[in-house]
N, C-alpha and C positions, 0 to 999 in steps of 0.2 A: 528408302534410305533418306538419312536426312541432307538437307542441303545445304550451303555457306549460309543462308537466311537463318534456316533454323539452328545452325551451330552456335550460333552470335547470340540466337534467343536463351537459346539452353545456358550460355555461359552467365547470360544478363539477369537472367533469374536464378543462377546458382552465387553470382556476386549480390544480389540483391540479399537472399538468404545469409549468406556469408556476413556478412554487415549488418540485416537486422538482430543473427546472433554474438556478433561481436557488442552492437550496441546495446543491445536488451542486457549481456552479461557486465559491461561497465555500470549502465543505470541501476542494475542492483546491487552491484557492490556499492555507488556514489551514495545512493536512499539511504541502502543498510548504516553507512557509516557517518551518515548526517542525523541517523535515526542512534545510535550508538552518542555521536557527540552530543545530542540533548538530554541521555539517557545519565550523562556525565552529570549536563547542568542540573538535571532534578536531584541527580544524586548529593550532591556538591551543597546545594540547597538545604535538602533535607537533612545534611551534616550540621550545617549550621543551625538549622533549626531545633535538634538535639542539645546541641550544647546551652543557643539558648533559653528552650524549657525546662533542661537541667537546671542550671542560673536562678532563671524562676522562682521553679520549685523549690530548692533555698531559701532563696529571699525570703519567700512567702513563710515558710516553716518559721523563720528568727522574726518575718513580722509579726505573724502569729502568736506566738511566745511570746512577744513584749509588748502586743496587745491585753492577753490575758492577764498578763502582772499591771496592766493598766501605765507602761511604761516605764523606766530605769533610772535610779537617781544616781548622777555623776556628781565627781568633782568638778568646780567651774572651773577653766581655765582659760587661755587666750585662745583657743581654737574650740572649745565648747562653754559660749556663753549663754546665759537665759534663755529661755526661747519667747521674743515679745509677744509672741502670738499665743503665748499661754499663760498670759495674765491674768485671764480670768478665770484660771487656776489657785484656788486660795490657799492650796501648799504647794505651789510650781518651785520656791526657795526652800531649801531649811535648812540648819545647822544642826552639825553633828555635838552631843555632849563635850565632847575635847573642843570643841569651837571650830570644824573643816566643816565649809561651807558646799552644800550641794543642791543641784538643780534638774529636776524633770527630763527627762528626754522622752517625747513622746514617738511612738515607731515610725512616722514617718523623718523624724531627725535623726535617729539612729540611723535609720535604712539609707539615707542621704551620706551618713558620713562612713559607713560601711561600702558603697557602692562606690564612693571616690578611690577607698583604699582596695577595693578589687576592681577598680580599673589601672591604677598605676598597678598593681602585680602580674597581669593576663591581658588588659585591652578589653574588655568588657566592660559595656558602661549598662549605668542603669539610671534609668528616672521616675518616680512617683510622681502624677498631675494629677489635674481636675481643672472642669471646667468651670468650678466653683473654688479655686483651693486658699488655703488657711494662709496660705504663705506666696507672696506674689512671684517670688524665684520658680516653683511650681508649677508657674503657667504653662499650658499646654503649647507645644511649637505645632504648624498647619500640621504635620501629617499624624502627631499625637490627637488633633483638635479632631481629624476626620475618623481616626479607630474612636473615639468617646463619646463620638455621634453615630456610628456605628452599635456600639455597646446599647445604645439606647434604644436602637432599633434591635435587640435583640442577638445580633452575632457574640459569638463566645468565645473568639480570638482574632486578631488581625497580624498579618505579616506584610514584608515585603523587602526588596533590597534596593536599598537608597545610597548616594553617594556623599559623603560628610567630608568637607576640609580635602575632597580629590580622592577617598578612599573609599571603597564598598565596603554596606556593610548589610547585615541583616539584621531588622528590626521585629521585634516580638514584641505582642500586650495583649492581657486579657484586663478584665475588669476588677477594680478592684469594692470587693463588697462589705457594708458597713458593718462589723460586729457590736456587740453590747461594749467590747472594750473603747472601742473607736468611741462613744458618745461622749465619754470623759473629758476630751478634748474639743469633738467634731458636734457634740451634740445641737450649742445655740445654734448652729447654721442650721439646722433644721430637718436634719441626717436621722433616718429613722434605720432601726435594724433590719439587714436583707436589701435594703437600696445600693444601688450604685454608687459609690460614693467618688471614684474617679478608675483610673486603670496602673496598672503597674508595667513599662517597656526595660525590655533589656535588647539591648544594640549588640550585636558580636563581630569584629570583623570578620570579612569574608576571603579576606589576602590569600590566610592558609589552603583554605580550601578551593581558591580557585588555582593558586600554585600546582595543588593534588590534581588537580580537574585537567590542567594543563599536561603535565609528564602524562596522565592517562591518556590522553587523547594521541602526543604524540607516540607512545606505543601504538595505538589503535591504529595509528595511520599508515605506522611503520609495515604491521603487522598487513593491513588492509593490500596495501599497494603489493607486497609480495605476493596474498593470493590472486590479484589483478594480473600481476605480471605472469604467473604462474598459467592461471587460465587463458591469458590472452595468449601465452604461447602454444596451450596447448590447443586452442582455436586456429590463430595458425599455421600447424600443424596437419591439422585437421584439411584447411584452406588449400594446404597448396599438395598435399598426400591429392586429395579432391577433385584439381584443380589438374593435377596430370593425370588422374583416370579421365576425366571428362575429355582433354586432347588426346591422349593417346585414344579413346574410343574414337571423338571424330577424323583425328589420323587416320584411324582402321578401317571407316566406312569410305573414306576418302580414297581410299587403298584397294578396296573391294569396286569400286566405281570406274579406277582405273584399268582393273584387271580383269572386272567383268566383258570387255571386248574382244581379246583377248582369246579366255578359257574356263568354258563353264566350271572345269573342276576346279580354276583357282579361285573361282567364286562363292563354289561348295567349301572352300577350304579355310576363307574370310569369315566368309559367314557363321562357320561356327566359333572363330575366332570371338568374332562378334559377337555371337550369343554368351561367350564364356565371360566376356569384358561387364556383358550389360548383368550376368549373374554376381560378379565379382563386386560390380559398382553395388547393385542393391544388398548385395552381403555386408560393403564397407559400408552404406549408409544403415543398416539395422546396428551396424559396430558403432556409428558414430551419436544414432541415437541412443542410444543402452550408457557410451561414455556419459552425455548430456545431459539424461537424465536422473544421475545421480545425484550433481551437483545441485540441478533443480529441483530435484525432493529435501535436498537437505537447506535451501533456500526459502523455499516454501514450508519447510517443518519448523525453520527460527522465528520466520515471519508470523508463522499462527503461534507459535508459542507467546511472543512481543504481542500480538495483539487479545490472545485471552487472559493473559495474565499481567498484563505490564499498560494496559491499554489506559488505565484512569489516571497511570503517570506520564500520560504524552498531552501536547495540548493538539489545538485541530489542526497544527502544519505538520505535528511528526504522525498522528493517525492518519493527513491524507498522506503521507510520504509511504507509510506502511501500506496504505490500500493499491500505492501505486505498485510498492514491490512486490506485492501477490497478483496484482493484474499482470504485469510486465512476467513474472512468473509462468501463470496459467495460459499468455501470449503465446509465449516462446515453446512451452509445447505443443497444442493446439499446430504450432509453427511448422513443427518436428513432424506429427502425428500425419499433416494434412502431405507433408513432401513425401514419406512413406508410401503415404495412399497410391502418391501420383503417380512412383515408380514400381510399384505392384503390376501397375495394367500393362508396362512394358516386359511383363514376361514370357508364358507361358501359350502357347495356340490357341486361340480361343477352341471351345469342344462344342463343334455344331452341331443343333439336335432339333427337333419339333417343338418348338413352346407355346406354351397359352401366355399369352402378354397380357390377356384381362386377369386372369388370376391372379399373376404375379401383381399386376396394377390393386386388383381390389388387396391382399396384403399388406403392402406398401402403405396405404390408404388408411387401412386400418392401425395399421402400427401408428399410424401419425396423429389418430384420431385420439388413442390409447395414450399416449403422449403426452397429448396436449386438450386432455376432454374440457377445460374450458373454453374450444375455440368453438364457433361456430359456422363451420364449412359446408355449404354444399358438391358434393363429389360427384360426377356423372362419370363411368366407366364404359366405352361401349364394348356388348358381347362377342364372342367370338372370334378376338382378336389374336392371332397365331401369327410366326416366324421362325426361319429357321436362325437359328443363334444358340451364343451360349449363354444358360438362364443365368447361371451364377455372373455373370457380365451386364446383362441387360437389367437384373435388378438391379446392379448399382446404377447403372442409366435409370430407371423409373427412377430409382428413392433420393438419387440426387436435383431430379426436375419436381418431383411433388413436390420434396422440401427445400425448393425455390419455390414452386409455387404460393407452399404452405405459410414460409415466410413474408413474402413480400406481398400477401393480402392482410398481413398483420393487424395494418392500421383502420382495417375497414371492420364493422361491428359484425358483416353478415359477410362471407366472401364465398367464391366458387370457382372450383377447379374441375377442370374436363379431359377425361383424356379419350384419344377417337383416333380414326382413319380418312385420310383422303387422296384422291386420285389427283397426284400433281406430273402432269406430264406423262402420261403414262407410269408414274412411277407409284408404288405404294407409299404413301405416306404417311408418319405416324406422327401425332403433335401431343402434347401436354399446352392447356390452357390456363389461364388465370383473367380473374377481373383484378388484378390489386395497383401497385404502382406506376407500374410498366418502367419504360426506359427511352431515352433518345437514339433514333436512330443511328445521330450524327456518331455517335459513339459505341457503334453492333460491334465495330472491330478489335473494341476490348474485351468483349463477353468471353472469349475461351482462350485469352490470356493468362498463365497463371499469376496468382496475385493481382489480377487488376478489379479492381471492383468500379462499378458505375454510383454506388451509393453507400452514404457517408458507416462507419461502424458503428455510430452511436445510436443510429436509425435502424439499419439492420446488422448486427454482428455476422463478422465470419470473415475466411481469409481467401473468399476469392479462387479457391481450387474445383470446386466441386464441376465447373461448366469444363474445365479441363478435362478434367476425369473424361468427362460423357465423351467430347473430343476422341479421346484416343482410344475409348471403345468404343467407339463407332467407324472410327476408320480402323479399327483392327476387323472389321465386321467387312469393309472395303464397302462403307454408305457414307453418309454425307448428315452436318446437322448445322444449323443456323437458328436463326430469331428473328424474330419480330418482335414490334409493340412502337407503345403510345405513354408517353407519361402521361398520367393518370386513366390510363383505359384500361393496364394491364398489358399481358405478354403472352405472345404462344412461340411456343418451341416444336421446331420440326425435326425428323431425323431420318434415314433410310436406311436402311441395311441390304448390305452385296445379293443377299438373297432374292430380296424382291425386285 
């Protein structure tokens, strides 16, 4: 029966659980929707970047055009005078037969006085530079100066979002390339056709779109927090349904302790009590994992979606965030899976019979080899090794001590595992060997803790269950099992079973 010590335990590791899955289930909601609010800002971005290669694309078409005609003759007026920079145009003036005077407008004056009047309409500015240009107004400002240094190196567009006068906006340019028409004007500089001749930016703001960017987000959060709330009640739910099987079971043994002095048959009569609580318990935790892992597949089915398809639009803080919410994921099962295991060995009588322990050992062995063929293990099995037990019990003991074994020679190029018998005290006893990391002793009384591990996860992965396991089939066997070892010498593992 269990005792106040071990009540306390059981409680400390059902709140520990309790809390890694409460916290695992907040940090993916938090990821998901830090990973959702940049999904915004790309989006949000890339709006603005539509409209201004739309913009562009315009431009370009009506410079085009008034390239080809080699230019536009206007009327002069006080807002469009000569252009001095095209003096050395021998028909930049001419007069019309009736005597209306008119003058050149070459595409980059047009496109200048075009771009004023589709920024007062919309907020859209535009500007034509070089880092050569005809007209000193032209000049390039630093972040125009560094895309036409860019161009020259080859890139075929530059963006980015800059802040103007306290407002964001988004900045677009590609290069703009010399045609036959451009030489008319641009030719003495020395402008051949197909050169760079400078770049063309359109500025958009960004207000609208981050306004959009904003109401989405606060939807998103709206939305977020509700399934937060949703799940975390139905966690604790869960917690405290849990939380009173677990007392009323240790009530019940507490109850049978009392009464066992007493009357055998009221002992007889607990105890099955007790058997029905501890089937009830592991019924409700297969219920609770079947809930849990719904939510968890459909977590990890958004998460893989977001990262095959969506992955070239995150930058490297929202890909580690994604990788954390499938790790944090793949945890929290693993979590689920390993607490199942534990409560499995609390059931049913063990079925004692005659076993061959080397066979089962060589299996185990094999399986692991099978597994894992690029390790290189040596395995000594000794023969003839028998007990009475249940086999379907005692293979989880071998396969959970190999693969400790198997693991924690990881780091070594060549390792070796041994499994055998020795006469300790007159007792039969049966060890599993390793040469690999070993362990401190000062610390043997965490080894069959659940969840406690003595070395780091990033070193060796796992959650720390498995030495449990052995634990309570071994003493459901009515033996005994402990450790040994040496950091860096390796570990052997002992156990005995009632029989021997």
């Amino acid at each position: 029966m269990t005792d106040s010590s071990g009540n306390n335990k059981t409680l400390r590791v059902f709140y520990l659980v309790s809390a890694t899955i409460a916290s695992g289930f907040t940090l993916l909601i938090a990821c998901s929707l830090v990973l959702i609010f940049r999904y915004e800002r790309v989006e949000a971005i890339a709006l603005a970047r539509n409209e201004a290669a739309a913009t562009f694309n315009k431009d370009q078409a009506f410079r085009f055009w008034a390239t080809m005609h080699g230019g536009v003759y206007v009327p002069v007026t006080g807002e469009t005078q000569p252009n001095p920079y095209l003096s050395h145009i021998p028909e930049r003036d001419i007069t019309t037969p009736s005597g209306r005077r008119l003058t050149l407008m070459n595409p980059a004056y047009m496109m200048k006085q075009s771009m004023m009047v589709y920024h007062d309409l919309y907020g859209i500015k535009g500007h034509i530079t070089s880092l050569r240009p005809l007209n000193p107004v032209n000049a390039p400002d630093p972040w125009e100066r560094k895309a036409l240094e860019a161009f020259g190196r080859g890139e075929k567009e530059v963006t980015g979002v800059v802040e103007l006068d306290g407002n964001p906006y988004f900045r677009f340019m590609r290069p703009m390339i010399a045609q036959e028409g451009c030489l008319k004007c641009h030719g003495f500089q020395g402008y051949r056709k197909g050169e760079i001749r400078g770049g063309v930016g359109v500025m958009v703001p960004m207000a609208p779109y981050l306004a959009l960017e904003k109401t989405n987000n606060s939807l998103l959060l709206t939305s977020y927090l509700i399934v937060w709330g949703l799940g975390m009640s139905g966690i604790g739910f869960g917690f405290v349904r849990a939380r009173r099987g677990i007392l009323e079971q240790q009530n019940g043994e507490a109850e049978i302790r009392r009464l066992n002095a007493d009357l055998e048959q009221r002992v007889n009569e607990r105890t099955a009590q007790l058997a029905a609580a501890n089937r009830e318990l592991e019924a409700f935790s297969y219920s609770i994992s079947h809930d849990l892992r719904a939510p968890l597949r459909g977590i990890d089915g958004f998460s893989r979606v977001l990262q095959e398809e969506y992955c070239d639009k995150l930058d490297d803080q929202g890909k580690n965030c994604l990788h954390r919410v499938r790790s944090a994921t793949r945890r929290m099962g693993q979590l689920i899976d390993d607490l199942l295991k534990l409560s499995r060995v609390t059931g049913n009588e063990p079925d004692i019979v005659t076993v061959d322990l080397s066979s089962i050992a060589r299996e185990v062995a094999e399986d692991l080899r099978n597994s894992h063929s690029e390790r290189r293990i040596s395995i000594r099995i000794a023969e003839g090794l028998t007990a009475d037990c249940d086999p379907n019990l005692l293979r989880v003991v071998l396969e959970n001590l190999f693969a400790n074994a198997w693991k924690f020679t990881g780091e070594k190029g060549e390792g070796s595992i041994e499994f055998g018998v020795a006469d300790m005290d007159g007792k039969c006893t049966y060890f599993v060997r390793d040469d690999g990391v070993g362990f401190d002793m000062a610390y043997s009384d965490k080894l069959f803790a659940p969840f406690q591990r003595l070395h780091g996860n990033d070193r060796f992965p796992g959650s720390g269950i498995g030495l449990s396991i052995v634990q309570r089939i071994i003493h459901r066997h009515g033996g005994k099992v402990w450790g040994e070892g040496e950091v860096g010498k390796g570990a052997t593992f002992y156990f005995t079973l009632g029989s021997g």
